[in-house]
C-alpha positions in Angstrom: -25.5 -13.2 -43.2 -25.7 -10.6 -45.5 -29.4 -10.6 -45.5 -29.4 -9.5 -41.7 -26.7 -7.3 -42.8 -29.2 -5.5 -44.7 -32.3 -5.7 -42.7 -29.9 -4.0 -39.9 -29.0 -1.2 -42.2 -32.9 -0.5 -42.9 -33.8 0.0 -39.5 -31.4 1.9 -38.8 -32.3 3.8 -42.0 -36.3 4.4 -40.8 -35.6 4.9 -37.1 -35.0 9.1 -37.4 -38.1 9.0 -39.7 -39.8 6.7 -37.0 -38.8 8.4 -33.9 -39.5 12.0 -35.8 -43.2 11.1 -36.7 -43.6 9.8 -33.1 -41.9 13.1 -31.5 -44.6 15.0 -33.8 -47.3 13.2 -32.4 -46.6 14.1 -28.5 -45.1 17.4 -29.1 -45.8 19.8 -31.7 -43.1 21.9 -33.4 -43.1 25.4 -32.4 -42.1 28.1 -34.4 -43.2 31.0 -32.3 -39.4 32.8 -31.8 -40.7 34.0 -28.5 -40.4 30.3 -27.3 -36.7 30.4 -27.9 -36.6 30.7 -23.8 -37.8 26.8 -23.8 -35.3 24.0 -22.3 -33.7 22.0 -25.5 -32.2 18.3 -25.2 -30.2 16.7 -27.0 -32.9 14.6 -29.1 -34.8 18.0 -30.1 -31.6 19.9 -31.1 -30.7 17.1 -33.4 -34.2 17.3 -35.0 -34.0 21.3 -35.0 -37.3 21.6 -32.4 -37.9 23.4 -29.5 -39.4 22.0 -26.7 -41.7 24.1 -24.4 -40.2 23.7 -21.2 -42.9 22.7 -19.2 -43.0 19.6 -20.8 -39.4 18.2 -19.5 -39.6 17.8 -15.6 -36.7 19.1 -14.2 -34.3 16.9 -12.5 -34.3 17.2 -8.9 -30.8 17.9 -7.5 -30.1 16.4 -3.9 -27.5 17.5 -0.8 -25.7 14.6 0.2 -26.1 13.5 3.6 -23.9 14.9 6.2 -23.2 11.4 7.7 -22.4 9.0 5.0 -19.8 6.7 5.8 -20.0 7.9 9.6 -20.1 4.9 12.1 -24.1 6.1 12.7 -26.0 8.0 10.8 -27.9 9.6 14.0 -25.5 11.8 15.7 -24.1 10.7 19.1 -23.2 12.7 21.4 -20.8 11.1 22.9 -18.6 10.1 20.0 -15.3 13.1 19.2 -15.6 13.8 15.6 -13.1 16.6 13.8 -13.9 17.7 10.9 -11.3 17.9 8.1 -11.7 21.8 8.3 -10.6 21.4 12.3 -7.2 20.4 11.3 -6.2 22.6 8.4 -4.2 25.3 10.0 -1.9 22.5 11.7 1.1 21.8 10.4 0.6 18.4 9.4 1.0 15.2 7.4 0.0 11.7 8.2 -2.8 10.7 10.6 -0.5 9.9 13.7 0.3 13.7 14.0 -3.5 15.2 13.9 -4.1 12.5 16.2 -1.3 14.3 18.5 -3.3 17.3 18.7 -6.9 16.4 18.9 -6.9 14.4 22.3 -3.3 15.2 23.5 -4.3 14.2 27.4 -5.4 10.9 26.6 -3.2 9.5 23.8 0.6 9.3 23.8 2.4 9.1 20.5 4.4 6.1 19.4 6.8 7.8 17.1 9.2 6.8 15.5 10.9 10.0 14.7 9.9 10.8 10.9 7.4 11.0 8.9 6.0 7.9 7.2 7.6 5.3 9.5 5.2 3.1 11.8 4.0 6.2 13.9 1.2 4.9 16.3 -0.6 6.3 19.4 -1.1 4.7 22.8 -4.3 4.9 24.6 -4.7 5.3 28.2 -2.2 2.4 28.5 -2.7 0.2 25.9 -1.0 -0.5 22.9 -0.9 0.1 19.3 -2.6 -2.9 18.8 -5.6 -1.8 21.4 -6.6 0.8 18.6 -8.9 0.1 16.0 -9.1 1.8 12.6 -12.3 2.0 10.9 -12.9 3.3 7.1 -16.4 4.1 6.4 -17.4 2.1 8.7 -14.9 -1.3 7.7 -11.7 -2.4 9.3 -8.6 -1.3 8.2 -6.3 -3.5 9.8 -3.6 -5.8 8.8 -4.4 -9.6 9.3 -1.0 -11.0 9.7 0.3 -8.0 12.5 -3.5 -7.2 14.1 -3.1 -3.7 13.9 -3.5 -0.8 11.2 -0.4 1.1 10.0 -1.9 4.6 10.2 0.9 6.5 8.0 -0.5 4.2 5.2 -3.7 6.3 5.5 -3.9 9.8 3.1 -5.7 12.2 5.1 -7.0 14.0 2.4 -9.2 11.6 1.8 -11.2 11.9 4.4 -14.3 14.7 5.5 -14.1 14.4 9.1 -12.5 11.2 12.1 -14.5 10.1 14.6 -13.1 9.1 18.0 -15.1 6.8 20.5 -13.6 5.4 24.0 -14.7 3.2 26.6 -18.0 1.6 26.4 -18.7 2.9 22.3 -15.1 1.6 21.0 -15.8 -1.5 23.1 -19.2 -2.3 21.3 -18.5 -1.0 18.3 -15.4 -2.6 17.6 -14.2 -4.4 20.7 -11.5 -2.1 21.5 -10.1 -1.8 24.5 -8.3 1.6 22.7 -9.7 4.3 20.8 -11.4 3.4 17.7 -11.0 6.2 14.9 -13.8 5.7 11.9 -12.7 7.9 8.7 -15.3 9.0 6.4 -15.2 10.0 3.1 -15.3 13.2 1.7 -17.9 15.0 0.8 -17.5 17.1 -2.3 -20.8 17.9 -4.1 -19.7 20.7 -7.1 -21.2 21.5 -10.3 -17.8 22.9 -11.5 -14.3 21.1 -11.2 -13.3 21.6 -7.8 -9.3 21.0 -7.4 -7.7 21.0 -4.4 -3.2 20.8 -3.9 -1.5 20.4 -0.9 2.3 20.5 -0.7 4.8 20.1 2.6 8.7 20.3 2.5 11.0 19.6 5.1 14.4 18.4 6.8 16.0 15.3 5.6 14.5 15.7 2.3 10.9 15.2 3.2 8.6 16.3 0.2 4.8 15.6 0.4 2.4 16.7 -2.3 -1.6 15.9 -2.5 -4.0 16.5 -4.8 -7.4 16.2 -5.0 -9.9 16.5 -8.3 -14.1 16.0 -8.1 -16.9 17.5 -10.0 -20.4 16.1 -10.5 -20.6 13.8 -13.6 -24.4 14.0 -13.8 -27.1 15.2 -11.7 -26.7 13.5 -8.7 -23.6 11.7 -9.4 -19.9 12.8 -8.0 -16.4 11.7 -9.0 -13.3 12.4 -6.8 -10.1 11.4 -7.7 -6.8 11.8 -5.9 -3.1 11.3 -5.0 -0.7 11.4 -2.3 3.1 11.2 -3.1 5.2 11.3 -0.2 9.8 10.5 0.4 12.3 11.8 2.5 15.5 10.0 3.3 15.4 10.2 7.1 17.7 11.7 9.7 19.3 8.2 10.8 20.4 5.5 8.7 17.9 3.3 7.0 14.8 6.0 7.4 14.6 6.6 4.5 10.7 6.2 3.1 8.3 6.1 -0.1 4.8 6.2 -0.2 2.1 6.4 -3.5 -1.7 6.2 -2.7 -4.1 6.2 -5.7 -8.0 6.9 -4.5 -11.2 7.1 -6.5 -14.8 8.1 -5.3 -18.2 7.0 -7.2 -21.1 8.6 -4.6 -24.7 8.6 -6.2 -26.8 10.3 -4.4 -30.2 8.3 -4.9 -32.5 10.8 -3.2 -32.1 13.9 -0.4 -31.8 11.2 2.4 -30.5 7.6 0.5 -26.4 8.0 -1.1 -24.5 5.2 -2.5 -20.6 5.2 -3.0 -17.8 3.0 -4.3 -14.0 4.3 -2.7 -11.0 2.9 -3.8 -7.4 3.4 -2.1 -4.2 2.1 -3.8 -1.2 2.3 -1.1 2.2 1.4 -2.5 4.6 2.4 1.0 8.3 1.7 1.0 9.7 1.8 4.6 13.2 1.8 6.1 12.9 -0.1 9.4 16.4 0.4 10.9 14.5 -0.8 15.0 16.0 3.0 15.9 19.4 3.8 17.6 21.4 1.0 19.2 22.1 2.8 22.7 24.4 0.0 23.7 27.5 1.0 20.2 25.8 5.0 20.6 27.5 7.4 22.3 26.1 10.7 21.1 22.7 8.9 20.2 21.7 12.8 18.7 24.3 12.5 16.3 22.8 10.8 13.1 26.5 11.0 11.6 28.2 8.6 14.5 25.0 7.1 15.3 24.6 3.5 14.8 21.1 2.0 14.3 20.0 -1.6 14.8 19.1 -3.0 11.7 20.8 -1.0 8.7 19.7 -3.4 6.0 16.2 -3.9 7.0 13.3 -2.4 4.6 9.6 -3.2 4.0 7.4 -2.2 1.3 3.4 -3.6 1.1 1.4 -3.1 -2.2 -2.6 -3.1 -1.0 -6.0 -2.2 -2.9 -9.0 -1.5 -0.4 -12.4 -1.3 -2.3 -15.6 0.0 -0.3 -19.5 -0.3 -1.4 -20.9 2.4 1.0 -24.9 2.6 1.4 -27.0 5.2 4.2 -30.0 5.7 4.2 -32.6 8.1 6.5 -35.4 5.9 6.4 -37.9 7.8 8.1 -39.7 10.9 7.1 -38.7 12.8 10.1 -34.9 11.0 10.0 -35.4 9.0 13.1 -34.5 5.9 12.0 -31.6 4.8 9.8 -29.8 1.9 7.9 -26.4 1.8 6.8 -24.4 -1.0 5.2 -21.0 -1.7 3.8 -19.4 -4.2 1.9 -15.8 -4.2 1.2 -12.5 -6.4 0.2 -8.7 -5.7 0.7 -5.8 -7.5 -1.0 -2.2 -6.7 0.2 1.0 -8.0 -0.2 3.8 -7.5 1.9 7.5 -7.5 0.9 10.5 -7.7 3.6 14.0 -7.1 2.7 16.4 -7.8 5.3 20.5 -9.0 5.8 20.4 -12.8 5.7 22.0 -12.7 9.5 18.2 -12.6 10.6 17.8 -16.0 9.2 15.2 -17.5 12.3 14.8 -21.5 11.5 17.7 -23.1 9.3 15.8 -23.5 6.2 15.3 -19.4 5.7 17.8 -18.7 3.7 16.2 -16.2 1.5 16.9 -12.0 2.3 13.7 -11.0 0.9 10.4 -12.6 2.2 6.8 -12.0 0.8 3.2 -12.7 2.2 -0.3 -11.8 1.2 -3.2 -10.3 3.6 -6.5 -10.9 1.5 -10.1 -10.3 2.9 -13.7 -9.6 2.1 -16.3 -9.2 4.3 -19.8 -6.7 5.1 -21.0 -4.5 7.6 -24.7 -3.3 8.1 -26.3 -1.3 10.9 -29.7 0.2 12.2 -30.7 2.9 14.0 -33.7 4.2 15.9 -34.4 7.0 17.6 -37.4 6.4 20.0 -38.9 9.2 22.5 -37.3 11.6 24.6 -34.1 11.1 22.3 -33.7 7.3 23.4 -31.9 5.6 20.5 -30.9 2.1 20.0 -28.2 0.8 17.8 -27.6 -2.7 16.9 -25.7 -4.0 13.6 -23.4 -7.0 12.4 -20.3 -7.7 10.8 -19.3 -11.2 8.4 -15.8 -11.4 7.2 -13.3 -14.3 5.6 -9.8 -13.6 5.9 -6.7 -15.2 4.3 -2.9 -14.8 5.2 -0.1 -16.7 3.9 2.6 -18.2 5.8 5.7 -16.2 6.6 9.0 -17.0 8.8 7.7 -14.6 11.1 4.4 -15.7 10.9 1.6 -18.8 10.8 -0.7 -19.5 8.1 -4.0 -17.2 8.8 -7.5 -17.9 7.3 -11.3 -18.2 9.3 -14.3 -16.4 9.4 -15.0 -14.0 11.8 -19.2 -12.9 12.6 -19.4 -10.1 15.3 -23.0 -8.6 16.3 -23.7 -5.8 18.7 -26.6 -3.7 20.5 -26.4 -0.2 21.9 -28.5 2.4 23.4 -28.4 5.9 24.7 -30.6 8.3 25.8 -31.3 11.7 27.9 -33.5 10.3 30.7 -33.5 13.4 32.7 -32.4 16.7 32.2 -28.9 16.2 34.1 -28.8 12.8 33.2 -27.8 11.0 30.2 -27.4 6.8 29.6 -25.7 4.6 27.5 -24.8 1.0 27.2 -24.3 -2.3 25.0 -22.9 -5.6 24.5 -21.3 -7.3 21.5 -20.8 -10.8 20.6 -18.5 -12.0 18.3 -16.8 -15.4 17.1 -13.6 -15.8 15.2 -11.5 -18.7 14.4 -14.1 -20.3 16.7 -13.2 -18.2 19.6 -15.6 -16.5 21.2 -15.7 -13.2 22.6 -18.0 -10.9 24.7 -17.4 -7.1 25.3 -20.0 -5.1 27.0 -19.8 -1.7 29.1 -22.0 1.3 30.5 -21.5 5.0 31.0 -23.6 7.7 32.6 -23.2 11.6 31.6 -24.1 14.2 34.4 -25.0 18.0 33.8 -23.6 19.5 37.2 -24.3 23.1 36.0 -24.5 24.6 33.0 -21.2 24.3 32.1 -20.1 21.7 33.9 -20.3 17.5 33.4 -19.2 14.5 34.5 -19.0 11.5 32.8 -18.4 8.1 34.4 -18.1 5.0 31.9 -16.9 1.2 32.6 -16.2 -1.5 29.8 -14.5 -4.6 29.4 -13.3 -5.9 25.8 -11.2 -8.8 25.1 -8.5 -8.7 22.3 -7.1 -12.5 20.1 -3.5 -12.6 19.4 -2.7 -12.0 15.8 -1.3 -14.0 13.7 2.2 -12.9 14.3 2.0 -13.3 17.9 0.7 -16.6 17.6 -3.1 -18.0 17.8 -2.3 -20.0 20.5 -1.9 -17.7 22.9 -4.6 -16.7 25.2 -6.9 -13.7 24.8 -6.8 -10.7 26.6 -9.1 -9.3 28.7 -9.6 -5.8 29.7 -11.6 -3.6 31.9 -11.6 0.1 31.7 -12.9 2.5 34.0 -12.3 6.3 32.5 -14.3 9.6 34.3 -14.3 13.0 33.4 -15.0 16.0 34.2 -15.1 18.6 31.5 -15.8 23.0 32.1 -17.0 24.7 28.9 -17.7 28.9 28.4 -17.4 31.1 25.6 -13.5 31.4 26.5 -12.3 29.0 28.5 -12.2 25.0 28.4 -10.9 22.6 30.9 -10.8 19.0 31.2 -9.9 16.6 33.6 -9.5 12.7 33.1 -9.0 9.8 35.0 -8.4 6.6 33.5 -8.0 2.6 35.3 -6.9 -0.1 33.2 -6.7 -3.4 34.0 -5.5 -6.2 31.5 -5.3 -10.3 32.4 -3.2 -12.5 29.9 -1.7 -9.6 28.6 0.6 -10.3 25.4 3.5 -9.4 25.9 6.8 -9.2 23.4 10.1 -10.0 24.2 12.8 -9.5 22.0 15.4 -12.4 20.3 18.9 -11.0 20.0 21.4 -12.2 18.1 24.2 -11.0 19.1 26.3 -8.8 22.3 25.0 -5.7 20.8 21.1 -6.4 21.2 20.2 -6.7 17.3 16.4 -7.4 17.5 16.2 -10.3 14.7 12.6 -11.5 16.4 10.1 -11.0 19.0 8.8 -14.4 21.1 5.2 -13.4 22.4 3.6 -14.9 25.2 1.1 -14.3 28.1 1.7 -12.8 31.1 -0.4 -12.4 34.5 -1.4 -8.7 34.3 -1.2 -5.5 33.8 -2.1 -2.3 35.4 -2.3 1.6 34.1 -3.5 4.5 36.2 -3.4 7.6 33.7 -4.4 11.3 34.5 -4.4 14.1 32.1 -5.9 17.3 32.3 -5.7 19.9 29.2 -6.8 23.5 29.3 -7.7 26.3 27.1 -8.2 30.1 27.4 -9.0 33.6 24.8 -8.3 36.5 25.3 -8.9 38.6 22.4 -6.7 37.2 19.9 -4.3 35.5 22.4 -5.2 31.5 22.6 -3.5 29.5 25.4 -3.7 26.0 25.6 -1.8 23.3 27.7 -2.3 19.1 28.7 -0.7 17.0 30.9 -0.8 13.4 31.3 0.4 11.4 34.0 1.0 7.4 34.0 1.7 5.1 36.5 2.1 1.3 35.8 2.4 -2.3 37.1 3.7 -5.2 35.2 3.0 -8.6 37.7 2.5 -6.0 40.1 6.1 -4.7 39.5 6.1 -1.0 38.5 6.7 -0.3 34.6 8.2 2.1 32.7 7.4 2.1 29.3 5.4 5.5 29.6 6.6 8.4 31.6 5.0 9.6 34.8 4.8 13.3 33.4 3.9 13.8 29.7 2.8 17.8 29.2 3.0 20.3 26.5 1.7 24.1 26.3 0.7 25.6 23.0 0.5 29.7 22.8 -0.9 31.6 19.7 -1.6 35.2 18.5 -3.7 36.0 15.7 -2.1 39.3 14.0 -5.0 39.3 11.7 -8.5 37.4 11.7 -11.6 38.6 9.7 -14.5 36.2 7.9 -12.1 34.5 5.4 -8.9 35.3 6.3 -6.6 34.8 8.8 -2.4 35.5 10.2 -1.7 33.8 13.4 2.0 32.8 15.0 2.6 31.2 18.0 4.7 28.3 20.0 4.9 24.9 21.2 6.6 23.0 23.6 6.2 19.5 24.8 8.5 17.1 27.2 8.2 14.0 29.6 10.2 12.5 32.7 12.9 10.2 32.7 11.9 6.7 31.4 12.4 3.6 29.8 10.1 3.8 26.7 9.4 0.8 24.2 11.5 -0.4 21.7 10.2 -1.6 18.6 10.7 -5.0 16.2 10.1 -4.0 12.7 9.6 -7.8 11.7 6.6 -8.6 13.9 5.3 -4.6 15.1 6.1 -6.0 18.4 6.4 -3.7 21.1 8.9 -4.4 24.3 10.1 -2.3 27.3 13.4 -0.7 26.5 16.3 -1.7 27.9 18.0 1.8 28.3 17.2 5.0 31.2 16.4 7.8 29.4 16.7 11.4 31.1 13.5 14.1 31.1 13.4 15.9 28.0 11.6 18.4 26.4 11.0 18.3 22.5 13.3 21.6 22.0 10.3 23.8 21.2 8.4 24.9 18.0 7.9 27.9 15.9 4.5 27.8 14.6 3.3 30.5 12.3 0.5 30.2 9.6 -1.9 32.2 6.9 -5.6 31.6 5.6 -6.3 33.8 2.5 -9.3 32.7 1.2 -9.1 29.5 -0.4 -5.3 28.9 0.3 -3.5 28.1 3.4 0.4 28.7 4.2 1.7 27.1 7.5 5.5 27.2 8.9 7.1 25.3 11.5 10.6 25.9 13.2 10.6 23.0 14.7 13.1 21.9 18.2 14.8 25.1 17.5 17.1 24.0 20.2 18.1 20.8 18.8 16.9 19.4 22.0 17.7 15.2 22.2 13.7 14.3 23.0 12.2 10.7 22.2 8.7 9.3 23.1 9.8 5.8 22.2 13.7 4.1 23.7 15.4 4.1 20.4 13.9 6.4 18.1 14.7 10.2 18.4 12.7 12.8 17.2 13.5 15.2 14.2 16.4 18.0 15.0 16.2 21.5 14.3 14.3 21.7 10.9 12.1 23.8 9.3 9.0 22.7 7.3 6.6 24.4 5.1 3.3 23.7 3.9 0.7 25.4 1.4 -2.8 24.3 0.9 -4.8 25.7 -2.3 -8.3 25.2 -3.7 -9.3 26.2 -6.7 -12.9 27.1 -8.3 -14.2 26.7 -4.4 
């Protein structure tokens, strides 16, 4: 022992000497002071050289690519993409309410009237469960439930949210929804670039954010981040809690390959109180008299989500393209609730616990051929693992989905697209398919006609023995563009077979929800028309929407969405140059009478209300906001009337209340 002991300290002894003789050899010592411009490294400095510098290449320094982490790397044109500097003078703070203003005509909000509760959208019709939500490519969803909790998701994390419909959101995802693909951002700095955002509001709602990245080496980024989020709610049990936790690795190999490693700790604490009970409520708009449905109910879920991102142009001329991801989640979800909600005889227990595990890989390719005809096609292989729960089965399978799509302009008026996608889960197969056509009428004027059918499994907490649904969708629109004035006009025709459908298990003469039951029915039938509209004039900006729905339940008309959903947004920039900007303005939304959903925490199960609900109007808001330079200052007066408004049966919106938020960057 000791003898390699001491042939260890000899080499290490002769290696300077060894390494300096060689260093003389291939580059000789200057001593020319006029050579004191020459690059130095590290191994030089230590040896008191110069080296000329000619003789160290540099290192080249690449962009990275626009797209990585974008559901394709070639642009489509007919996907909705935002970027995150679209949404930065709203007054916002979860996903749910960007998602409010991008597409206002075509989604209605599920909300559950504060922030950080379940908040979801509907889509022409469907439910929250329709919607798919996509991270760099890779699902988001939760296993046991079958949908994705989109308040879990911090929206600072993310450079830009694409939105596809119809025929794209049926083939690449199967969704008979909207299906929303986050990717991540894109920070690219030399120097530490730090980013904080703050929000405070009613009912002791406090947000913060805050981002940190800087390039580690040449080439190499690292972005950390936080998101801290409470408030105790305006009801009973509403209160909320939520921690994310998110690194970023992105190496970008060369100017058109990047690889990157994400990862998102969420640790969410939710009140679930199932809203107002209408039947004990008189003044349901008073939360000091109000009584809510389950006041002892909570739910809190622990979950990691790690994503290996690759893109790659692989042609000189970036026609064609490969992109892959491979990814794992672990979650665990905790449910705290009053013993009276015992289901079977043997759950005796108040607090219940599952876990949601799975790992799985994307990978897609893309070609562009002539004329701008580009196909698509790509492939998804996942294992997935639930445990069982009193509310829900035992999950585990594999599920393999491949799809094909192509688009392209074949005249100058007309454009194509179309695709089919296969995929078998728990050895269920499915098929969904669709194709659209895009029409340039004038210059300014288009028409888009698209038709899809998708089919959707039950999730485990509906049961896997129900039947899958099956929907077609038929949307068209027309859409008017100038350099002041937008207008678009949408009609949408949904039809859904086997529809799964939840019905709620009361417990007692007051309609406690203490379970769903979920089951089939015959159909289901949506006709939804919305129309939005937006004018300048000079610094004056007018916008409105309006969304109409009429629907049939086994061909009995439904009410769970109002006939007349329509809001007008007015604002005035006082002062607007290159990088700065003052603005104020108002906002209004409201609906007709209606009967709404209500919603059972325990399952996300949504069921018609049971209650008539009169027209409302959300009580109008006080917008007013500031870009000065890197910073951004936004105020809201929001339902300055105190208006009673709802969008779901049982959950009413916030009350009068004021919220402020500030945005800052620093070393931009």
């Amino acid at each position: 022992m000791r003898c390699h002991l001491v042939l260890i300290a000899c080499l290490l002894a002769v290696a300077p000497l060894l390494l300096h003789a060689q260093i003389k050899k291939i580059v000789p010592i200057k001593q020319d002071s006029t050579r004191r411009d020459s690059l130095t490294s590290p191994i030089a400095d230590s040896l008191d050289i110069d080296i000329p510098r000619d003789t160290i290449p540099p290192v080249p320094l690449h962009i990275p690519l626009p797209r990585h982490g974008s559901l394709t790397l070639l642009p489509m044109p007919s996907e909705h993409m935002t970027q995150r500097r679209d949404w930065q003078m709203l007054n916002y703070s979860s996903l749910p309410e960007i998602l409010e203003w991008i597409l206002p005509s075509q989604l209605y909000p599920l909300h559950h009237g504060f922030p950080g509760q379940f908040n979801a959208v509907s889509a022409m019709g469907g439910s929250m469960r329709d919607n798919t939500l996509l991270f760099n490519g890779r699902t988001m969803g939760d296993i046991t439930r079958g949908a994705a909790a989109l308040e879990h998701f911090p929206v600072e994390f993310a450079e830009n949210i694409s939105i596809l419909s119809g025929t794209d959101a049926a083939v690449f995802g199967e969704s008979a929804g909207i299906l929303m693909n986050i990717a991540e951002p894109r920070y690219n700095t030399k120097t530490p670039y730090t980013r904080l955002w703050y929000s405070q509001g009613g009912y002791d709602f406090i947000s913060s954010d805050g981002v940190f990245s800087q390039n580690i080496a040449p080439n190499v980024n690292m972005t950390l981040g936080f998101r801290r989020q409470s408030g105790t709610g305006r009801f009973a049990n509403q209160s909320f809690e939520v921690w994310n936790v998110r690194g970023l690795l992105r190496w970008n190999l060369s100017p058109k390959t990047n690889v990157s490693y994400s990862h998102i700790f969420t640790n969410h604490f939710t009140g679930t109180n199932g809203g107002i009970n209408m039947r004990t409520t008189a003044a349901p708009n008073d939360e000091l008299t109000a009584n809510v449905l389950l006041p002892d109910n909570n739910e809190r879920i622990f979950r990691h989500d790690g994503t290996f991102t690759f893109s790659s142009l692989v042609a000189d001329d970036t026609s064609s393209a490969v992109s892959a991801s491979a990814y794992y989640s672990i979650g665990e979800w905790l449910i705290n609730r009053n013993k009276k909600l015992a289901l079977p005889d043997s759950d005796s227990l108040a607090m219940h616990s599952w876990t949601n595990n799975r790992i799985g890989a994307t990978v897609r390719y893309e070609q562009r051929l002539f004329s701008g005809l580009t196909y698509r096609m790509g492939g998804e292989a996942e294992y997935y693992l639930s445990s069982t729960s009193v509310y829900a089965e035992r999950g585990a399978g594999q599920r393999i989905a491949g799809y094909g799509h192509i688009s392209g302009q074949f005249t100058e008026s007309i454009a194509l697209r179309g695709g089919v996608r296969l995929r078998n889960d728990r050895d269920r197969v499915t098929i969904a398919a669709g194709a659209a056509a895009a029409f340039t009428i004038a210059r300014a004027v288009s028409l888009t006609v698209d038709v899809s059918q998708s089919s959707r499994l039950p999730s485990v907490a509906e049961g896997w023995q129900l039947n899958r649904e099956n929907t077609t969708l038929i949307l068209s629109t027309v859409r008017y563009t100038d350099s002041t004035t937008s207008a678009t006009i949408s009609l949408s025709l949904r039809n859904t077979l086997n529809p799964i459908r939840a019905t709620i298990l009361s417990f007692d003469t007051a309609g406690t929800p203490y379970s769903a039951a979920f089951g089939n029915g015959g159909s289901e039938r949506w006709i939804q028309l919305g129309g939005e509209f937006s004018h300048s004039m000079g610094r004056l900006r007018i916008s409105s929407f309006l969304q109409s729905n009429i629907g049939f339940t086994d061909g009995d008309q439904s009410q769970r969405f109002p006939l007349v959903y329509a809001g007008a947004t007015a604002e005035y920039d006082i002062f607007r140059s290159a990088t700065s900007r003052v603005f104020t303005g108002l906002r209004v939304r409201g609906r007709t009478a209606f009967r709404g959903e209500q919603f059972i925490p325990q399952q996300w199960g949504y069921a018609e209300g049971t209650t008539d609900l009169a027209a409302a109007f959300d009580g109008i808001d006080i917008n007013a906001g500031a870009k000065l330079g890197n910073a951004f200052v936004k105020f809201s007066f929001q339902n300055i009337v105190s208006s009673f408004y709802t969008t779901l049966s049982t959950f009413p919106r916030i009350d009068r209340n004021i919220r402020l938020s500030v945005a800052w960057t620093f070393f931009d």
